[in-house]
Residue, then its C-alpha position, 0 to 999 in steps of 0.5 A: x584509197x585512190x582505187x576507192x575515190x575511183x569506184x566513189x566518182x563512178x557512183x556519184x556518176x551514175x546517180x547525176x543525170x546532166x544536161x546537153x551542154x555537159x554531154x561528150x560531143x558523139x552524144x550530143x543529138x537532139x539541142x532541143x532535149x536539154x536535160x536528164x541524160x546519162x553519159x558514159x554509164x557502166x553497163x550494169x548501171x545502164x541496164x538497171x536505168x531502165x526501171x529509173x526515170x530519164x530522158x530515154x526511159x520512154x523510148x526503151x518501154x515504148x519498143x520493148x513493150x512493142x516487141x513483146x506485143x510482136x512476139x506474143x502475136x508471132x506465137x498466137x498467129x503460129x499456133x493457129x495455123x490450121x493443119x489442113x483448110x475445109x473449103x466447104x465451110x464457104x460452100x452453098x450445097x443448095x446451088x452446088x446440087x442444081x449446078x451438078x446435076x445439070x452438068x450431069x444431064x448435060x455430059x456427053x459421056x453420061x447420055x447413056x442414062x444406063x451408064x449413068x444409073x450404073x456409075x450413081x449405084x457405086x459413088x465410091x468408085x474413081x470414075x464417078x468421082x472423075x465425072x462430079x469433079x469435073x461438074x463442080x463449081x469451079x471454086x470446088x474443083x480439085x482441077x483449080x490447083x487445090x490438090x484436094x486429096x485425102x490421107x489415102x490420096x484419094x478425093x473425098x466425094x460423098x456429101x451424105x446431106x444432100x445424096x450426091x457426090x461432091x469435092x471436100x477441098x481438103x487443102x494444105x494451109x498457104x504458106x506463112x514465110x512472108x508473113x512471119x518474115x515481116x513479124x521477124x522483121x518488126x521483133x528485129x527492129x523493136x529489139x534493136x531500138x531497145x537496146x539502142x536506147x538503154x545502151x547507146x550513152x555507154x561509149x562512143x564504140x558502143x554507139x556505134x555499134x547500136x546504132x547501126x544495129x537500130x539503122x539495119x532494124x528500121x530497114x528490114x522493117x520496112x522492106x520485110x513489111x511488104x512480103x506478105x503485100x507482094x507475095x500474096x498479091x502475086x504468088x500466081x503472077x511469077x515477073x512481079x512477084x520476083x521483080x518487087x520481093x527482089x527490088x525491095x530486098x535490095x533497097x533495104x540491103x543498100x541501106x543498111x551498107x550506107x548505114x555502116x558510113x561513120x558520117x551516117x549518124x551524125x546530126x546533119x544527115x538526119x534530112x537524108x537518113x528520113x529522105x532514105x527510109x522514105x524513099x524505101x517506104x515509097x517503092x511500096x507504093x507501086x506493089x499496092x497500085x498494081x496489086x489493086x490493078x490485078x484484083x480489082x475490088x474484091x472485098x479482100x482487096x479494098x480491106x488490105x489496101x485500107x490497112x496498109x493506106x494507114x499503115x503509110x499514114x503512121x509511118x509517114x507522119x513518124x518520119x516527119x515528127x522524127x525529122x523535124x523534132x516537133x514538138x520539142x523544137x517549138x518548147x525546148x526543155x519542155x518534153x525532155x521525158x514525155x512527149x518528144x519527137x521521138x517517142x511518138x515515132x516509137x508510138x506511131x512505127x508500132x501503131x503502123x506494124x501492127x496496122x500491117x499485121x492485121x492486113x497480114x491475117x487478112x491476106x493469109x485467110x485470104x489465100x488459104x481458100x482462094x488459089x491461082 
């Protein structure tokens, strides 16, 4: 009978949501959210609460649909990636004509008019392929570090349209890493807020545990959104490239270190939690700066610097709104399900990566066809 009243209370638990004042102290957060919490549910009952209506049902969908969002795109952008880049989709044959004939005329090698006549009555042989290589503009040329080879590993030089020899730039599709890294970073952090927030009232060991998995999923978002800006940026500046991709990785895994410290959940070191993730947000800044300073306004570059500009505004204006507690601060009781602080941050942090994974697709188009 007592094993029965046990299983009975737990129950009874479960179906009651209580208010701020009845929580166990390392669950009392937010004393402006004053209702409709769980405390201390089973796990299977903590699990089924995300199809029930509570305090957290709306920060749990916002990241789990977050993050199907980031895994549907991580499969998208993977399934896109082109095996080999035809450069000449870009190419004006028009201009490419007169600027390789005239470089013809003007060789030193070719002022034998008969060498000339020779070379043109055989287009399939490596000399002539040397010679309109070298008479390419130089966005064509195989000499631009484009390694434009063929399966046979010969360069394809035949344009049959306009009857005279030019480089197909065949070419290998850039390098992904930086940008699935941020991807990976994005699904890693939606994920783990999820979890946080469907599990974090379980025990007090539990939150323990979540919560640093959350900490650590805020800090590889943020440094990881900033590898595709750096790596792209830079890839043929070597000291810069090395010097941020290292600089913010550090950040972040001095971060997620501090996170570990029992006092970094607490309530009163809220101010410093948003002041460090800020601060890691803002050594961003100077990658972007300098990336604008090398490249000038390209059209490449004024497109990315937009996107990550606004990807600084949705991510800053969720800082502060997770600070300060607005809007629930000015109407306690008034946004214990909808509307609280920390749902728009959850809104604001996905509108923020996905800004940065437009960006992303920009730059990755971007260095496909323009290398060092």
């Amino acid at each position: 009978m007592e094993g029965k009243g046990k299983k009975l209370w737990r129950r009874m638990k479960c179906d009651q949501l209580i208010d701020y004042n009845s929580l166990p102290a390392y669950l009392k957060d937010n004393e402006f959210i004053l209702g409709y919490y769980r405390s201390e549910w089973p796990l299977k009952q903590l699990i089924l609460s995300i199809f029930h209506v509570h305090n957290e049902t709306i920060n749990i969908w916002t990241h789990l649909i977050g993050f199907l969002l980031f895994l549907f795109l991580t499969i998208h952008a993977a399934a896109k990636i082109p095996s080999t880049i035809d450069n000449l989709r870009r190419v004006d044959f028009s201009k490419i004509c007169e600027e390789v004939v005239n470089c013809l005329i003007s060789l030193p090698t070719m002022a034998d008019l008969s060498r000339l006549k020779d070379a043109l009555s055989s287009l399939s042989t490596w000399h002539i392929t040397q010679v309109i290589t070298k008479c390419l503009p130089h966005h064509l040329s195989s000499t631009n570090n484009f390694n434009a080879t063929t399966s046979d590993g010969s360069i394809s030089v035949i344009n049959h349209q306009s009857g005279i020899g030019s480089n197909v730039a065949m070419i290998q599709p850039i390098t992904r890493w930086p940008f699935f890294a941020f991807l990976g970073g994005a699904m890693f952090c939606l994920l783990n807020s999820t979890f946080c927030h469907l599990l974090g009232c379980h025990s007090e060991r539990l939150r323990y545990v979540v919560l640093r998995l959350d900490y650590a999923g805020i800090a590889v978002l943020i440094s990881t959104s900033f590898y595709p800006t750096v790596y792209y940026s830079f890839m043929c500046h070597p000291l810069p490239l090395y010097l941020y991709l290292s600089t913010i990785t550090s950040f972040g895994i001095i971060t997620i270190l501090l996170s570990l410290l029992p006092s970094f959940q607490k309530p009163s070191f809220r101010p410093f939690r948003t002041t460090l993730f800020i601060a890691m947000a803002v050594t961003g800044v100077a990658p972007i700066v300098h990336k604008v300073w090398v490249h000038g306004n390209q059209p490449v570059i004024i497109e990315t610097t937009k996107n990550e500009v606004m990807m600084g505004i949705f991510y800053g204006l969720g800082a502060i709104v997770y600070a300060t507690r607005i809007p629930e601060r000015w109407w306690p009781g008034k946004f214990d399900l909808v509307g609280s602080s920390h749902q728009l941050f959850h809104m604001l942090v996905i509108a923020g990566a996905y800004t940065h994974y437009r960006a992303g697709l920009i730059y990755v188009e971007w260095r496909d066809y323009e290398r060092c």
